[in-house]
VEXPABA-96611 format. One record per residue (C-alpha): residue in three letters; x, y, z. Coordinates in steps of 0.02 Angstrom, whole numbers, padded with zeros to 5 digits, always signed. Example, Ala and Ser with C-alpha at 12.3 -4.5 7.8 and 13.67 -1.06 7.14 Angstrom:
BEGIN
ALA+00615-00225+00390SER+00684-00053+00357
//
This chain:
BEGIN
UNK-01154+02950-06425UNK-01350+02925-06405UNK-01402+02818-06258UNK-01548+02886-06217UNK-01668+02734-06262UNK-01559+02623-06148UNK-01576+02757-06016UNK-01783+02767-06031UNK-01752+02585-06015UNK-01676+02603-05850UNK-01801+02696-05776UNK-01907+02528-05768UNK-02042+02585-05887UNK-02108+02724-05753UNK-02251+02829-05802UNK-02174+02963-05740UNK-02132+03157-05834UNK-02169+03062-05996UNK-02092+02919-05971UNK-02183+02741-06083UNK-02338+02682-05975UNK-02317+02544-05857UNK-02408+02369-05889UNK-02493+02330-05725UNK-02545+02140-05688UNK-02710+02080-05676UNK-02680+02052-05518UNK-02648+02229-05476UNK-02783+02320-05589UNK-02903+02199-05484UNK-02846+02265-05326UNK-02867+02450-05379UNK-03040+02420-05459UNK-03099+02310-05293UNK-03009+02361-05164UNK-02920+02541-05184UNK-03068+02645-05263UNK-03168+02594-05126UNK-03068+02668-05001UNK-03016+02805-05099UNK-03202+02840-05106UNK-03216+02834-04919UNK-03062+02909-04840UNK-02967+03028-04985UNK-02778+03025-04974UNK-02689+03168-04875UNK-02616+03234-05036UNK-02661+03272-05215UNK-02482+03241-05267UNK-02321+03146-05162UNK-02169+03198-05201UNK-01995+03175-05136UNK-01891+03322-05031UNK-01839+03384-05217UNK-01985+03412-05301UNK-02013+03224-05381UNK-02157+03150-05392UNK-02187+02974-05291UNK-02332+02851-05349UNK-02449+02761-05237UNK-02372+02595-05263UNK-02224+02492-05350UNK-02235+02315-05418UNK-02143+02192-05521UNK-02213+02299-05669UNK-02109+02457-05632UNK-01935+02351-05649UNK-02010+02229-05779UNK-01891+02292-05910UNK-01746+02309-05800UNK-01604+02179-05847UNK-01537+02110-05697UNK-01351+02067-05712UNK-01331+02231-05819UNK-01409+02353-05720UNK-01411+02293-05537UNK-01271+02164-05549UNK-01175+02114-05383UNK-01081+02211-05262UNK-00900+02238-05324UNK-00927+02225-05522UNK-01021+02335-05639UNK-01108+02431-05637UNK-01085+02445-05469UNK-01264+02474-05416UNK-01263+02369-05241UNK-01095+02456-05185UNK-00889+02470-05247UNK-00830+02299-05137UNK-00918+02123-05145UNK-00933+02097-04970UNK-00959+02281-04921UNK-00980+02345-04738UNK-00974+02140-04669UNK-00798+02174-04737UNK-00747+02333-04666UNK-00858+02506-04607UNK-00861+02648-04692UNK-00744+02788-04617UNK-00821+02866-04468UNK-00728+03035-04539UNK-00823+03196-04414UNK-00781+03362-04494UNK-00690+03467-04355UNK-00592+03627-04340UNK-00614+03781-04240UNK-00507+03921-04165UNK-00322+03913-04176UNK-00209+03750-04229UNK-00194+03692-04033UNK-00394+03705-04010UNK-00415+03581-04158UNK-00277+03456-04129UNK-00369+03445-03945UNK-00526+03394-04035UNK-00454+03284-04152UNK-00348+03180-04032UNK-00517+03167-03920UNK-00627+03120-04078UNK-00510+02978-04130UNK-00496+02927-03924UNK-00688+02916-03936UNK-00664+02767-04100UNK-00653+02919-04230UNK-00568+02806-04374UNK-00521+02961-04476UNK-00476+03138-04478UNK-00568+03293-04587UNK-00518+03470-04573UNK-00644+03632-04572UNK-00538+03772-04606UNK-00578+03957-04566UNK-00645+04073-04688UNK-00474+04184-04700UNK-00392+04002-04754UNK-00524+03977-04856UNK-00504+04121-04969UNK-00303+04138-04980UNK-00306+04261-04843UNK-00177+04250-04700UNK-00272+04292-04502UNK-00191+04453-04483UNK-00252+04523-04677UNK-00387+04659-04635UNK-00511+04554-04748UNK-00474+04412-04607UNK-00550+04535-04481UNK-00674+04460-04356UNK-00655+04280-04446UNK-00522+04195-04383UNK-00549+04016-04314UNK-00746+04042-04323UNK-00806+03940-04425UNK-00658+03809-04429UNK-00464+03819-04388UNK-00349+03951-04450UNK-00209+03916-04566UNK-00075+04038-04601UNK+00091+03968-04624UNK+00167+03781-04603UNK+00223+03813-04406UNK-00004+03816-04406UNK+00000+03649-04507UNK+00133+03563-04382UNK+00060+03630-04239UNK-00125+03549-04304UNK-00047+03382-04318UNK+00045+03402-04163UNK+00061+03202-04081UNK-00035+03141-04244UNK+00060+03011-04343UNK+00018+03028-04516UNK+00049+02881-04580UNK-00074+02809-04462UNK-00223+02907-04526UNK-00316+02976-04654UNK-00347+03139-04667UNK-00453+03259-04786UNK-00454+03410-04809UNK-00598+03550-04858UNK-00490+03673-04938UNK-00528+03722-05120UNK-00477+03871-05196UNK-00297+03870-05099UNK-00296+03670-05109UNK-00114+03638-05158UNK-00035+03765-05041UNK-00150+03675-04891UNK-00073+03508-04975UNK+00094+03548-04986UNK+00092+03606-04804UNK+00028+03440-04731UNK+00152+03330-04857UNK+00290+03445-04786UNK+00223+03401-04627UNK+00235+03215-04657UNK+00404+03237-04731UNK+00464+03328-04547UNK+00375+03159-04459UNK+00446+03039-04567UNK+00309+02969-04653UNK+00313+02895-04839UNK+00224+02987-04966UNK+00209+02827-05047UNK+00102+02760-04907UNK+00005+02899-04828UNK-00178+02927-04887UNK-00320+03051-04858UNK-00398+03176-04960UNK-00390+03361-05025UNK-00573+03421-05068UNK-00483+03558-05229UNK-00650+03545-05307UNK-00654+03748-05395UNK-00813+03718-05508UNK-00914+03680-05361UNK-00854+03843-05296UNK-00913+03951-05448UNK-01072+03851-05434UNK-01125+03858-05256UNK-01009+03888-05118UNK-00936+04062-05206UNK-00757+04024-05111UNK-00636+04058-05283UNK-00512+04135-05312UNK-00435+04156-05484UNK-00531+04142-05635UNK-00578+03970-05721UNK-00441+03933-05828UNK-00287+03949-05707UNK-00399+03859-05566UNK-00401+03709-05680UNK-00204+03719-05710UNK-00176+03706-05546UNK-00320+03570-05511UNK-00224+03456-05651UNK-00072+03513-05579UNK-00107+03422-05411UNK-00163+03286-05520UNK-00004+03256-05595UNK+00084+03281-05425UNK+00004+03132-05351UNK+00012+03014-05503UNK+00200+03014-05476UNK+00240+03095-05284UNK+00049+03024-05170UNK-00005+02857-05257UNK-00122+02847-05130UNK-00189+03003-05076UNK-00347+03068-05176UNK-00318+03212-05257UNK-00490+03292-05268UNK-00651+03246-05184UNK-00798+03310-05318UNK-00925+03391-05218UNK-01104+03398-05226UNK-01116+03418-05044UNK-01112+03629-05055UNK-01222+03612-05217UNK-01369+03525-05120UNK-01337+03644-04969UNK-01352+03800-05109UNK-01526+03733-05152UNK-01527+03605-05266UNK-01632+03460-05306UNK-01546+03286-05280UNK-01547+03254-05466UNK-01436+03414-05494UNK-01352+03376-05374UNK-01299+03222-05429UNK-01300+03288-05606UNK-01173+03443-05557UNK-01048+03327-05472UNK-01016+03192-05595UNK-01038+03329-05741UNK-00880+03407-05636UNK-00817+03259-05630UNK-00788+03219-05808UNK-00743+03403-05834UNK-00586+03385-05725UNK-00560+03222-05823UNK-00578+03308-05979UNK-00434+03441-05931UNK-00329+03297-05863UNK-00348+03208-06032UNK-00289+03377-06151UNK-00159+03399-06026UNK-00089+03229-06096UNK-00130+03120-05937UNK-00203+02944-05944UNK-00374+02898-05878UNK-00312+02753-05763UNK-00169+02835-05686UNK-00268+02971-05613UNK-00447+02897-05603UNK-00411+02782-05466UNK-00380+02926-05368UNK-00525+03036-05407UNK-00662+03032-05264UNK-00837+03100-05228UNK-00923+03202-05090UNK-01119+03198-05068UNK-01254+03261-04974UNK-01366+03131-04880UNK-01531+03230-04840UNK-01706+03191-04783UNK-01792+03086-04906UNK-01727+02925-04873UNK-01758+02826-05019UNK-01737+02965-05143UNK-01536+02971-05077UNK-01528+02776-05080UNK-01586+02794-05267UNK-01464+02942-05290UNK-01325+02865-05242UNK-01356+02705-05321UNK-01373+02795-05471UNK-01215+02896-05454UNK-01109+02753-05466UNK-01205+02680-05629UNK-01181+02824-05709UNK-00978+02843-05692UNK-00965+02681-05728UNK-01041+02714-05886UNK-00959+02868-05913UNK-00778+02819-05889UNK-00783+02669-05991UNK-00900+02750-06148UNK-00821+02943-06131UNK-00662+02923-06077UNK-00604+02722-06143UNK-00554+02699-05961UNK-00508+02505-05938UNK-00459+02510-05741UNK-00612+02437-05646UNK-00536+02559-05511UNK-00557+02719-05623UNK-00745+02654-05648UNK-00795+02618-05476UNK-00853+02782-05410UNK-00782+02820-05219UNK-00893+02940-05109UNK-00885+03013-04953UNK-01043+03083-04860UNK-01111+03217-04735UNK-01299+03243-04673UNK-01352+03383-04742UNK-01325+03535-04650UNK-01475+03641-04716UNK-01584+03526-04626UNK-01540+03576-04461UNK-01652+03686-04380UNK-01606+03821-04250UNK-01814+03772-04166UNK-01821+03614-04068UNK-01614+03589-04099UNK-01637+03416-04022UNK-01741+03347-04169UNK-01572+03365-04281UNK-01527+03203-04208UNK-01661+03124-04269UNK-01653+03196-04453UNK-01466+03161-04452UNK-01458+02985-04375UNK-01605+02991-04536UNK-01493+03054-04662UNK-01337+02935-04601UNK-01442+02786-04623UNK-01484+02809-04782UNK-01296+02854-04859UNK-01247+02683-04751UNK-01395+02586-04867UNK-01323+02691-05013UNK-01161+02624-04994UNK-01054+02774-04934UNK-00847+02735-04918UNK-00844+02865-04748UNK-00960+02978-04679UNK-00965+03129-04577UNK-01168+03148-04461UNK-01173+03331-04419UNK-01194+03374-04219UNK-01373+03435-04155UNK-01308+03618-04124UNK-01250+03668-04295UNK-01364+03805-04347UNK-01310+03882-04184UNK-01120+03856-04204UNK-00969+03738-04214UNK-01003+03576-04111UNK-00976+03560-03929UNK-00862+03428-03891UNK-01059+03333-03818UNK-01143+03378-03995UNK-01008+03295-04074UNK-00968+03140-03994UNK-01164+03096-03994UNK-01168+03137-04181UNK-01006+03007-04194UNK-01129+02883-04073UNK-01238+02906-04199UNK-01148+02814-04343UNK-01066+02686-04225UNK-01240+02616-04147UNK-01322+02626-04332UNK-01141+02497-04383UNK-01143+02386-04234UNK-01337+02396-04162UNK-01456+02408-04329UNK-01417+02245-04414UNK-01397+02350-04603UNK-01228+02299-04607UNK-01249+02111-04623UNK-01268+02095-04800UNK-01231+02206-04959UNK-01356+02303-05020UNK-01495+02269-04927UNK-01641+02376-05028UNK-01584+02295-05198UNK-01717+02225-05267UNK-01836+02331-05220UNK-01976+02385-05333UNK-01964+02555-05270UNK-01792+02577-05242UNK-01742+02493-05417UNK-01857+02615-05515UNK-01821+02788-05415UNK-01617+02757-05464UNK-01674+02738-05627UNK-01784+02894-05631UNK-01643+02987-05547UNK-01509+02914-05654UNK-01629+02979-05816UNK-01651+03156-05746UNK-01448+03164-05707UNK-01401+03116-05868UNK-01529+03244-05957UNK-01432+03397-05872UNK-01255+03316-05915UNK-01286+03309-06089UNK-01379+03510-06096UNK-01212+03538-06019UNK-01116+03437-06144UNK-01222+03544-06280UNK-01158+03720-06183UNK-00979+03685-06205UNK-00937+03585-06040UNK-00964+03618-05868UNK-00847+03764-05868UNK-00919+03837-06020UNK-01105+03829-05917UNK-01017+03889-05742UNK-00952+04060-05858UNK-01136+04084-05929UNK-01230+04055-05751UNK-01319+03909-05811UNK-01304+03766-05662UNK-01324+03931-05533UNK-01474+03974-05612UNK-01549+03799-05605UNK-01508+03785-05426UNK-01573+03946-05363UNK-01736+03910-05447UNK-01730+03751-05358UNK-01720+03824-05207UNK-01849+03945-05223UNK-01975+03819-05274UNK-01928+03707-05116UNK-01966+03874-05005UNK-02119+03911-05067UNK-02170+03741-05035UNK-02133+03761-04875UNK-02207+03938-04831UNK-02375+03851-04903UNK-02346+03693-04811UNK-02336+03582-04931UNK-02169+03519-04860UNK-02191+03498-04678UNK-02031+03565-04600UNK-02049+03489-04375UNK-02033+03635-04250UNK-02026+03751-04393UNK-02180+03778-04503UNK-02286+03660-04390UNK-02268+03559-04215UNK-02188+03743-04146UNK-02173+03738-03982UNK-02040+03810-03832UNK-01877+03795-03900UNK-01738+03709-03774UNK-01593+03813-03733UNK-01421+03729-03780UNK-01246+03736-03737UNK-01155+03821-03898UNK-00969+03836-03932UNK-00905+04012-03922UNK-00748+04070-04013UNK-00692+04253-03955UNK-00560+04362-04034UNK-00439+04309-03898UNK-00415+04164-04053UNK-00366+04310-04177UNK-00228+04391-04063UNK-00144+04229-04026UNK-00147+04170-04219UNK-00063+04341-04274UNK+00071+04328-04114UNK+00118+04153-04209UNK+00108+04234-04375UNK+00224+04361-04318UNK+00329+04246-04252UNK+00358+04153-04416UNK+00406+04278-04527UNK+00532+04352-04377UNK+00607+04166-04358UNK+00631+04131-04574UNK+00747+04197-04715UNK+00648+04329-04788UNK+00766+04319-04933UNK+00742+04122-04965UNK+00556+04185-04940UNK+00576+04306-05091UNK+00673+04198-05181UNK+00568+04060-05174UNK+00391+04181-05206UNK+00457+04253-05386UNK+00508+04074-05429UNK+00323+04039-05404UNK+00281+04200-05507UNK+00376+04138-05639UNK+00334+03970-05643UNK+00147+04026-05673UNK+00178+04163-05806UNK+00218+03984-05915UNK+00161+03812-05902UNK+00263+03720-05779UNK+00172+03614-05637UNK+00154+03745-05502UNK+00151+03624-05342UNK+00334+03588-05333UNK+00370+03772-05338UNK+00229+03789-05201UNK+00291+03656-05100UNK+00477+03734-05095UNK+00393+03908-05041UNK+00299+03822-04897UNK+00445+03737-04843UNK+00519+03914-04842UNK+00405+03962-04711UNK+00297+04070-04844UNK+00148+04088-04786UNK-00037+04048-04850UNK-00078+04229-04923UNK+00077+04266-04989UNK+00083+04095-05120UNK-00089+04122-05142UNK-00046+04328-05188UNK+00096+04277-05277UNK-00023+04166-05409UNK-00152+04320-05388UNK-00020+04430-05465UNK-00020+04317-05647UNK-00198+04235-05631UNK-00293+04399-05559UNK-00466+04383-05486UNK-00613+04317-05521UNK-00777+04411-05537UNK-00945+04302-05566UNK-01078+04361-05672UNK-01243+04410-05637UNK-01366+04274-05640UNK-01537+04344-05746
//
């Protein structure tokens, strides 16, 4: 499929990295000639060359001659039809708000259901879980490798007594809940669906999300487990789960969110993501599934970082381009597989440990701009985060944050507010161009698992990065409190998690296996084994060993037994 004239198309005839010269007015080449070289002459601009955050460069003006090729109906449209430019719902937020989802866990199970029940007290409309590092990597608290981790940098997990005890006086099937768990994703899952089976909720009804993103892992966030090929299986095994157990519970949330904080630019970041997205299609499809039964279900997860217009653009952009990929690729014919579903957080790497207090600024920034980019829910990080986990203060302002910026700024009185726009209409198409020229060197490597195996999207972001920095150490990106404005930092309150967390965990985890059949446990574990030496869908046997009281790093060594390990290669 070639459709790379309609894309240059799309990027509104920009004379930008060799794109086909723009055709200013008369008008306009009069004002340069009379009225901008003249003060160009007197008072030179600050900078030889503006750029966005990522590198990209920015001219010194749009007009009706950067969109003049730019077909209305077809490539901005309306809200709630294709291509889905101005947002996935006609009337967007004057319909509902997005999600006000804050990210929260710390400490043990008890410590986080305190902080959830006080976030959703405070007009929190849904849950999202941060998980500990042991948790994250299949590791139960008391493993040695779990040593001075537990609860630090989100709540620890070991067993289902953890996963009843974090949902403790939470009806779930009164909220939505997702969850950042990737590598051990369906054991996480089958403990909180076991948990809504104890409280009585439908599975039919309930909804939330599980992040179970692996390729994001190999490519930024390094938190795998097993090797490509049987992380897939068991991706597409949760797939097929929900189709027929969780018709409305997303299944995976595709992640660009850890690829932006790894380094990248905002094109590969969007690039990445949707390239993983129609990877995990891809597998789906082979594995016999159809494109509408599991599409609906598929959801995103981006970044929102400082340069405000260049993440409008992005995410504009993101939502042209699966659109066009699900119908052209993939034949899908549900307007629901097509619209592309995103969730957003302010970008963590932006936070600075200097001047902590000017986070809220850049954050209630970065919020404001995935709001005008039409984000479904949205997490604002709190003020103290490159110290440590939120105070319960940091994070109710950063939850202020979104709620003044929905009922107080006035951007959520019509749809799409910046469409239109001269700028805004030819960045998304500039960003939409540069996605779709990774996607397709990706295409010509094999697929995105074929690149992840030969280092190709790691390489691209740490090159990314390093650019950005050196920018910075000369200046060229002004970074406030940090390379210039310094000043006397103010001290802050920071949350403190001590290794009092790690004694009561293991107590628990003791506790558990004393209380359970250890047989039913056994029994239960080499079903498991089994089950993965062949082809069956894994989470049913998963869900009866969790229900069994098995705990986190045994399922997850139980699969590490058949799948082994998974050792990344060098990056040269």
């Amino acid at each position: 499929m070639d459709d790379k004239p309609e894309r240059s198309r799309r990027a509104g005839g920009a004379a930008i990295e060799g794109e086909t010269p723009r055709n200013p007015s008369a008008g306009e080449r009069e004002w340069e000639a009379r009225v901008l070289q003249p003060t160009l002459e007197k008072s030179p601009e600050r900078l030889s060359e503006f750029t966005t955050v990522s590198g990209h460069p920015i001219r010194r003006l749009y007009t009706p001659a950067d969109v003049a090729d730019l077909d209305f109906e077809r490539e901005i449209g309306f809200p709630g039809q294709p291509p889905y430019a101005r947002g996935i719902h006609p009337t967007m937020y004057r319909g509902r708000l997005w999600t006000m989802r804050q990210f929260a866990g710390f400490g043990t199970p008890e410590d986080t259901n305190q902080r959830f029940r006080y976030l959703l007290e405070q007009g929190q409309t849904g849950l999202s879980v941060a998980f500990d590092l042991p948790t994250l990597m299949g590791y139960d608290s008391d493993h040695p490798l779990s040593e001075g981790e537990v609860g630090k940098c989100g709540v620890a997990i070991s067993s289902l007594a953890d996963m009843e005890t974090l949902f403790d006086r939470i009806p779930l099937a009164d909220v939505t809940t997702s969850m950042t768990i990737n590598s051990p994703a369906a054991v996480i899952w089958a403990m909180y669906l076991a948990v809504a089976e104890k409280q009585g909720a439908d599975w039919n009804k309930i909804s939330g999300t599980i992040q179970n993103d692996i390729l994001k892992e190999y490519i930024a966030q390094k938190e795998y487990i097993y090797p490509p090929a049987p992380s897939m299986r068991l991706v597409i095994d949760t797939f097929a789960f929900g189709v027929e157990r969780t018709p409305r519970f997303n299944v995976i949330s595709i992640s660009g969110y850890h690829i932006r904080e790894a380094g990248s630019t905002a094109i590969q970041e969007l690039a990445f993501t949707l390239r993983d997205g129609m990877e995990y299609v891809e597998w789906a499809l082979r594995r016999g599934m159809d494109v509408d039964e599991f599409g609906p279900r598929l959801s995103f997860f981006f970044n929102s970082h400082n340069d405000f217009f260049e993440e409008i653009a992005k995410f504009r952009a993101a939502r042209r381009i699966w659109h066009q990929a699900t119908r052209e690729r993939y034949g899908a014919k549900n307007a629901r597989t097509w619209a592309l579903r995103f969730h957003t957080q302010t970008a963590g790497c932006s936070l600075t440990a200097q001047q902590p207090y000017n986070n809220v600024v850049r954050t209630a920034l970065q919020a404001l701009a995935a709001v005008l980019g039409g984000t479904q829910s949205l997490h604002t990080n709190s003020l103290d985060e490159a110290w440590a986990l939120p105070t319960e203060f940091a994070a109710t302002l950063a939850l202020r944050t979104q709620q003044i910026i929905a009922h107080e700024s006035g951007v959520t009185n019509t749809a799409d507010p910046l469409g239109g726009s001269y700028f805004v209409e030819s960045l998304t198409g500039e960003v939409e161009r540069g996605a779709w020229e990774y996607i397709e060197k990706i295409d010509s490597l094999g697929g995105m698992v074929a690149a992840v195996e030969r280092g190709y999207p790691q390489r691209e972001i740490a090159e990314a990065s390093y650019r950005y920095q050196m920018a910075v150490d000369r200046k060229e990106k002004i970074i406030v409190g940090v390379n210039e404005y310094a000043g006397e930092d103010q001290p802050i309150e920071i949350l403190k998690i001590d290794e009092s967390v790690a004694r009561r965990q293991n107590e628990r985890l003791q506790k558990v296996r004393d209380d359970r059949s250890q047989e039913e446990v056994s029994r239960r574990l080499q079903a498991l084994r089994h089950a993965a030496e062949g082809d069956a869908n894994l989470m049913p046997l998963i869900y009866d060993a969790v229900k069994a009281y098995a705990t986190l790093g045994e399922i997850c060594d139980a699969m590490r037994e058949v799948f082994g390990t998974y050792e990344e290669v060098a990056i040269t």
